[in-house]
N, C-alpha and C positions, 0 to 999 in steps of 0.2 A: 573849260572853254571848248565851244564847241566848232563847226564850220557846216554852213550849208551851201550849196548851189546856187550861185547869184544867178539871173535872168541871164545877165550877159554870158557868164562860165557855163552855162545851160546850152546856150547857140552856139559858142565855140567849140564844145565838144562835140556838138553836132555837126556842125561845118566841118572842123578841121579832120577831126577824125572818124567819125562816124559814118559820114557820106563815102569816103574813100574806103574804109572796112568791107563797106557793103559792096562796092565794087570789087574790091580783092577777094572775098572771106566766107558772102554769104549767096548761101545755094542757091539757084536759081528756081527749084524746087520748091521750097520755102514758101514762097507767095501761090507759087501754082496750089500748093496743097491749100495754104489760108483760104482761098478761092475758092477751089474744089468742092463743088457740090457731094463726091464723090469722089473719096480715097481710094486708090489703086496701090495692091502690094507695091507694086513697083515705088509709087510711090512715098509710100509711108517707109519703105526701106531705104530711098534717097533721105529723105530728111531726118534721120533718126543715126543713118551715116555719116550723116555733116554733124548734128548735133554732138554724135561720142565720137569725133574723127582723133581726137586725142587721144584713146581710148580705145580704140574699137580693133587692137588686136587682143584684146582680152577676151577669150571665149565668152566672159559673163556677156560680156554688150553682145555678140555676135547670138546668144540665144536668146537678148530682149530682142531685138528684131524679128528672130525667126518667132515667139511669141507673140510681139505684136502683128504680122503680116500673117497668123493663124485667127487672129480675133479683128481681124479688119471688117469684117459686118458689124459685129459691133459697136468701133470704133465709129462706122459713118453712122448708125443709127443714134446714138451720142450726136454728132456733128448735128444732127439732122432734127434736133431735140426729141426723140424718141425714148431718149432712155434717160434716165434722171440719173442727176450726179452720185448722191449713194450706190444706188446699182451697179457704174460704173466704178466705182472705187472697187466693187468689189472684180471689177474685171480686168480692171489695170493691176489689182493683187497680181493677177493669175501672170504679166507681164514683168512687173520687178515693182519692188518695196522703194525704189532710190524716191524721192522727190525731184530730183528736176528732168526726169525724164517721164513722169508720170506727168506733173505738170505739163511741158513740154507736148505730149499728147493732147493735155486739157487745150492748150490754146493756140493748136493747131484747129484742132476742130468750133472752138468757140474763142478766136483773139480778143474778142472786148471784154469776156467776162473774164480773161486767165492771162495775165503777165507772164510774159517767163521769169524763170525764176531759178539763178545758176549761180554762182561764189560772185562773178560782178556783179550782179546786181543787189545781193547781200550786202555786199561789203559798202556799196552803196547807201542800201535804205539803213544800216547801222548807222553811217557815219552822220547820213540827217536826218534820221528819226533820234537816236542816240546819244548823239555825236561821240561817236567812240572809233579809232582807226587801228581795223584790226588787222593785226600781223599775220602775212600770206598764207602761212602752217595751220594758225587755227580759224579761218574761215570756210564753216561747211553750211550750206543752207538746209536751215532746219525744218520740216514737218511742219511743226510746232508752232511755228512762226510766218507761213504760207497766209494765212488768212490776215492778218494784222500788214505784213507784205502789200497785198494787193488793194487793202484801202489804202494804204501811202502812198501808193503807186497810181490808184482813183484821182486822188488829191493834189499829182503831181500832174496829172494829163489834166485836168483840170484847170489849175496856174498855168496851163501854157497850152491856150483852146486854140491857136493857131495850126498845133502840130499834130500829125496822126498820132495816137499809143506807141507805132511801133517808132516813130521818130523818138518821143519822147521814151522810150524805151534804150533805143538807140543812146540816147545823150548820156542818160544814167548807166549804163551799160562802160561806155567807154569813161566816162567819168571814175566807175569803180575798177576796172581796169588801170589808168592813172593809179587812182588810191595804190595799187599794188607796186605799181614798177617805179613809183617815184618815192624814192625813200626820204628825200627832203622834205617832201609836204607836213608832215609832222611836224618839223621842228619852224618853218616857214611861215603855216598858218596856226601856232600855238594851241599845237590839239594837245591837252594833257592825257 
């Protein structure tokens, strides 16, 4: 048995938690860069800061940065459709192998074709693509599964034409978030 995101648990997560997240949580930076004709190191090292802020006393993240704010021509030329996504992949190599900071990159510079894509929103798209609720330990977003991700995630902005991506982003975001920190849901809504 499975459980998906009613309409309604869609706008509550968005309402109750997601708008106030955003006020607390998410960089200011963030939208300037989605905007941004043009990425400034500065910038791209703001939002790549919030992004690993969990994180980002590990020298590895401290030298994706300094990696990416050395290929920020590139990066806006990307932005700017100049450089097609193969080619980029191979410059985001030069940057780090992770997926959700590669991604991340992606849809900074192009938000409508790139979801993010980080353990919530995983844990998310398993639970209503799947319907499976995966235990906090072994959820890591896969490579592998990026592409299949963001038609679910197509199909979810889609069912709910009222809201921006990054709203409906947003909702599943803090919905897989819940999945995590509420260990009741399991036995509450009869996820085998």
């Amino acid at each position: 048995m499975g459980y998906i995101l009613s309409k309604a648990e869609f706008k509550y997560y968005l309402n109750k938690y997601y708008r106030e997240y955003t006020k607390e949580k998410l960089d200011k930076n963030y939208y300037t860069a989605i905007e941004a004709k043009k990425l400034t190191t500065k910038l791209i090292e703001s939002v790549l800061k919030w992004k690993l802020s969990s994180s980002i006393r590990y020298p590895i993240n401290k030298l994706i940065i300094k990696k990416a704010k050395y290929v920020i021509n590139d990066i806006n030329k990307f932005k700017r459709g100049k450089i097609k996504d193969t080619k980029f992949e191979k410059i985001l190599d030069k940057i780090t192998k992770g997926i959700v900071i590669r991604v991340f990159i992606k849809h900074i510079c192009k938000p409508e074709e790139y979801a993010i894509y980080d353990k919530w929103m995983y844990r998310a798209f398993i639970m209503d693509a799947e319907r499976v609720l995966l235990d906090s330990k072994k959820v890591v977003a896969k490579a592998e599964d990026y592409n299949q991700f963001n038609k679910w995630f197509s199909k979810k902005c889609k069912a709910h034409p009222t809201y921006t991506p990054k709203e409906v982003d947003g909702a599943y975001m803090m919905w897989g978030k819940y999945l995590d920190t509420k260990k009741e849901f399991k036995s509450s809504h009869n996820i085998d």
